[in-house]
C-alpha positions in Angstrom: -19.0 23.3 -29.4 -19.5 19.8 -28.7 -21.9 18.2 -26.5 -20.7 15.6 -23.9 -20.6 12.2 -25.0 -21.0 8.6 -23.2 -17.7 8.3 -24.8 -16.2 11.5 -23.3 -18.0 10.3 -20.5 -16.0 6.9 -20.5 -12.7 8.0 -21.2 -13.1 10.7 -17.9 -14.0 7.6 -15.4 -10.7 5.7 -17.2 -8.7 9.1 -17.0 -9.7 9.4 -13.0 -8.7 5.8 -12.7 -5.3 6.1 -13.7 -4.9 9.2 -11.9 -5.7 7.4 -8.8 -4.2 4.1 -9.3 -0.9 6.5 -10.1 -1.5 8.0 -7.0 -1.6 4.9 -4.9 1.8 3.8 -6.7 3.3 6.3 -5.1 1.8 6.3 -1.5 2.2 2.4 -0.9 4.6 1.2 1.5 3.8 -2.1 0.5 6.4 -2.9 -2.5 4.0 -5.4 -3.9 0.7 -3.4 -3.7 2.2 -0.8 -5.3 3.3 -3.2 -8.4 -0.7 -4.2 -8.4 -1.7 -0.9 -9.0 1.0 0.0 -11.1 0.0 -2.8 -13.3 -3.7 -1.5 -12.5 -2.8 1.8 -13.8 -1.2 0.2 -17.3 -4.5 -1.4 -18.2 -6.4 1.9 -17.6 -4.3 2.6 -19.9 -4.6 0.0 -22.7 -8.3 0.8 -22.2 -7.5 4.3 -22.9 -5.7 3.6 -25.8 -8.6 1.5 -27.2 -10.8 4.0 -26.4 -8.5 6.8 -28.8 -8.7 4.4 -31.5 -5.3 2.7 -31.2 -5.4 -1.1 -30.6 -2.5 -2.1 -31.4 -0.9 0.6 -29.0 -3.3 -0.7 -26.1 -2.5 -4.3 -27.1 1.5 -3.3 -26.5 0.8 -1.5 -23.1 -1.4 -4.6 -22.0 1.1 -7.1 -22.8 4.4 -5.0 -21.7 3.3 -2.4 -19.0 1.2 -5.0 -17.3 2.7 -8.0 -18.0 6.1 -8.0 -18.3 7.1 -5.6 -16.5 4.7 -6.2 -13.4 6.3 -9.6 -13.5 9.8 -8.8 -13.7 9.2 -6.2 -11.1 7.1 -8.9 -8.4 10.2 -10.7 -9.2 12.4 -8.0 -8.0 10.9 -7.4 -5.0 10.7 -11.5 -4.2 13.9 -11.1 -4.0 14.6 -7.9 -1.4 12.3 -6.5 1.3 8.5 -6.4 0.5 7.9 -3.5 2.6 9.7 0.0 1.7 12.1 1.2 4.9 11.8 4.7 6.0 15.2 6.6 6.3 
């Protein structure tokens, strides 16, 4: 069996993070906060990738979950309501 590693160790604390930044998506009211932590969340990600040994995969997520479409989506909602109606 194997012992636990600083690098099992690592990839736990990034693992936690996206759990909770995905969390937080979801519980915002605030449109915009929740396209922070969604674009949060993708770069837990990328690091995650890194992490398993697959840059060019984290360098994709980076660039596309956290850039473009955060952008396009701060966009969107620049364009509405900011603040998500109940009912």
């Amino acid at each position: 069996m194997n012992a636990f590693t600083i690098d099992m160790g690592i990839q736990a604390i990034v693992l936690l993070g996206v759990l909770i930044t995905a969390y937080l998506t979801i519980r915002f009211r605030d449109l915009l906060a929740a396209a922070l932590m969604f674009a949060g969340m993708s770069l837990l990600l990328s690091l995650e990738f890194y992490s398993l040994h697959a840059p060019d995969v984290a360098i994709a997520e980076a660039a596309v979950g956290a850039g473009v479409v955060t952008a396009v989506v701060v966009y969107g909602i620049a364009k509405t309501e900011r603040w998500e109606v109940e009912g």
